[in-house]
N, C-alpha and C positions, 0 to 999 in steps of 0.2 A: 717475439724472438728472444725476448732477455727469459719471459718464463720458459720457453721450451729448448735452448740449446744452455742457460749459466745456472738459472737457478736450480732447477734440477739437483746436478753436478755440486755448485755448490752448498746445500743444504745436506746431501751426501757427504761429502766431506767434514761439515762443520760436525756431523755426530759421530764419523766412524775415527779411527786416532791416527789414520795414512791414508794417503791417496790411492783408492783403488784401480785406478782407471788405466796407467801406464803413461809413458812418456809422450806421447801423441797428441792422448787426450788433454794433457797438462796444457801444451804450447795451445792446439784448440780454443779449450775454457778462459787461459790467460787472455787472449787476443781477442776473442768474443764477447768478453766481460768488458775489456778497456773498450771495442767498439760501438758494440749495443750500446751499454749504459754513454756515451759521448753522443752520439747521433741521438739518443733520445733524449737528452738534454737538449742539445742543440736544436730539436726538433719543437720541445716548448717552447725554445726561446723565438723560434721562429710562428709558433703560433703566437705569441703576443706582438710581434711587427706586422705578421696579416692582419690580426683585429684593428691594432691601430693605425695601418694604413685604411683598413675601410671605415670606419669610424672619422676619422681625421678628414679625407677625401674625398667620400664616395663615388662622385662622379668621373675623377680620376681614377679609383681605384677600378670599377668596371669597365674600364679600355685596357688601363694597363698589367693587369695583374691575370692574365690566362693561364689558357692549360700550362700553355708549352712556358710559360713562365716558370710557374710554379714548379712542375718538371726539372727543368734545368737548375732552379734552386736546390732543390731535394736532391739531385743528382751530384751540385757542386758539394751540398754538405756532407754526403756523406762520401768521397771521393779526398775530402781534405781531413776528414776523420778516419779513412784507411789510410794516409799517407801519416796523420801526425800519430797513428798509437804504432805503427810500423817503427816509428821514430825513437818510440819511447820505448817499446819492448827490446828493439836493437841496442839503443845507448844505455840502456840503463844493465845493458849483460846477462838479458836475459837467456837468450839463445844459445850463450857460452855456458853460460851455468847450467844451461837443462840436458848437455850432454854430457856432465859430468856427474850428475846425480842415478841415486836408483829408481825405478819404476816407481815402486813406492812413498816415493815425496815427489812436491810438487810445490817449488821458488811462488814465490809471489814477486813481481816484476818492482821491482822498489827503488828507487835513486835518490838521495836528496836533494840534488839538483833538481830532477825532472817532477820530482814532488810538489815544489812551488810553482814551475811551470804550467800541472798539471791542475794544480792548484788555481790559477788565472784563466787557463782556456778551458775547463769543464765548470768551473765554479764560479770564480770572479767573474767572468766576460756574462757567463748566460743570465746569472743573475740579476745584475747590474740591471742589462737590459731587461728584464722581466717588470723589474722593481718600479724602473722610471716609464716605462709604457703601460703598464698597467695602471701606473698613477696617471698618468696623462688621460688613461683612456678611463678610469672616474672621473676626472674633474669633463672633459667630454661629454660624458653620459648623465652627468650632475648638471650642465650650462643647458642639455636637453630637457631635463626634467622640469629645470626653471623656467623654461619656454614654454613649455605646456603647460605647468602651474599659473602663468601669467598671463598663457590663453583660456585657462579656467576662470578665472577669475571675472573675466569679462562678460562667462556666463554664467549661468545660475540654473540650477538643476530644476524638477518639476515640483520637489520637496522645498523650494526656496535654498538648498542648501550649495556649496558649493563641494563641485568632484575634486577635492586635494589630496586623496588619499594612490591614486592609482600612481601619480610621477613619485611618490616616495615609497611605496613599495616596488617598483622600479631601481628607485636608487638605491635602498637597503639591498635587491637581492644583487643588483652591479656589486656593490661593497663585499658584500657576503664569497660572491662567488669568485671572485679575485682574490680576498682575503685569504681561504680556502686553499685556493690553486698556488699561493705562494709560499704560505704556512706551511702546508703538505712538502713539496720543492725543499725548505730548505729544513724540515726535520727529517727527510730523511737526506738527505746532500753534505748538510754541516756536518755529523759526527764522524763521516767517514774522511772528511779532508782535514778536520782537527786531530783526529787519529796520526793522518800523514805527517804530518805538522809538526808532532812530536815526537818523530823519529830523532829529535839530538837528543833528547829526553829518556827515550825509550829504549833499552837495544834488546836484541835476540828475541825466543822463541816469543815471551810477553807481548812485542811490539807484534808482531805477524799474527798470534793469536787475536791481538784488539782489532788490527787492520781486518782480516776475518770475518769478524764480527761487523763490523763498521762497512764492511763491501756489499753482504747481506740486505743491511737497511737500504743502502743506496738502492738495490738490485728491487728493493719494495714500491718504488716511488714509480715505473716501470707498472705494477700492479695497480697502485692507489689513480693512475691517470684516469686510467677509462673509468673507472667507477665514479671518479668526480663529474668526467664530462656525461658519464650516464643519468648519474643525478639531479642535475640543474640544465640540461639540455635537449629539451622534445625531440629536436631533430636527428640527434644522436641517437635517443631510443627508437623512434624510429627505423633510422637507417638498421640497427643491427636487429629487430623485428621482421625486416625484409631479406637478412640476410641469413637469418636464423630459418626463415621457414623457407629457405629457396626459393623466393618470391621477389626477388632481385632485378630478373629478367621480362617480370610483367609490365604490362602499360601504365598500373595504377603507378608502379615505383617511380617513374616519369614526373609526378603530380606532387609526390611526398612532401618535397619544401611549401610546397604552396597551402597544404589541411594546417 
């Protein structure tokens, strides 16, 4: 949704020197961009509390983590993410200011107040949690490996030698692919709230130019996901192999987790 209704739009803008689109489209793009990009932040960070609820639990987790769970999660988050950018586009004067403008420009929604704000629940909060559950769930996946290295150990291959090599390529690609999923996160996430950041710094057309730019990168992170999870995750190629060829509704796709 962030490629096909913001970036569009704004990679359009960022080459042509006005807004083409008219007044409509401005308030649209505006509110689309603070939602998309919020709900899919919010949406990583809650992929890293599912992994480390089943990792941490399992047995707990397969009672308590259903459809209609999960549902109702996704449902709340983005529910609290049209209610707080509604918040932010209103307080911050957006709405007064886009009826007093011409067609051909287009406000970027900006407050310094709500900048730091925004700054804490799109950045700080998702982060945070990203940072410490994902460590949680190396050192997890690291106490696993050790378990298996120390059931190796007790046996001895047909070569006399011992299997050590499979729980640490295990734990290299655990490291690798969290290290990845966080690095990616906050190169593109950081330059665009350091941008915010120095709005006491910055004024006029300069500061909305950088902001611009910096909205951009965020709007990438959005792109960079699925190619990560496509990457390092069979299941994932999979699934979009079944979806790609309209093979979704067959009986093999039933079986898929389990090849």
């Amino acid at each position: 949704m962030v490629g096909l209704f913001v970036m569009p739009l704004g990679f359009i803008w960022l080459v042509e020197a006005c807004w083409l689109f008219g007044t409509y489209i401005c308030a649209f793009y505006n509110f689309f961009a603070f939602q998309l990009t919020t709900a899919s932040v919010h949406n990583v960070a809650l992929i890293a509390v599912d992994r480390y609820l089943a990792l941490n639990n399992p047995f707990l987790y397969t009672k308590q983590i259903t459809v209609n769970s999960a549902v109702i999660v996704v449902l709340f988050t983005w529910a609290v993410s049209v209610g707080y950018n509604v918040s932010l586009l209103y307080c911050s004067g957006f709405f007064t200011t886009l009826l007093t403008l011409c067609p051909s420009e287009c406000p970027i929604a900006f407050s310094k107040i709500w900048s730091w704000v925004d700054f804490v629940v799109v950045f700080a909060l998702p982060c945070s949690i990203m940072i410490i559950l994902y460590l949680k769930i190396f050192a997890i996946a690291r106490k696993h490996a050790n378990a298996i290295r120390a059931a190796n150990d007790n046996q001895i291959n047909v070569n006399g030698s011992k299997n050590e090599n499979m729980p640490k390529r295990s734990e290299r690609k655990a490291a690798k692919v969290l290290g990845i999923l966080v690095f990616v996160f906050l190169l593109c996430v950081v330059p665009y709230f350091t941008a915010s950041g120095m709005a006491t710094f910055i004024y006029g057309q300069v500061f909305e130019i950088a902001l611009k730019y910096m909205s951009l990168i965020l709007y990438l992170n959005s792109m960079f996901n699925p190619i990560i999870y496509a990457l390092f995750y069979p299941w994932f190629q999979n699934s979009m192999k079944f979806t790609l060829r309209c093979r979704i509704c067959t009986p093999e796709s039933s079986f898929m987790q389990l090849k």
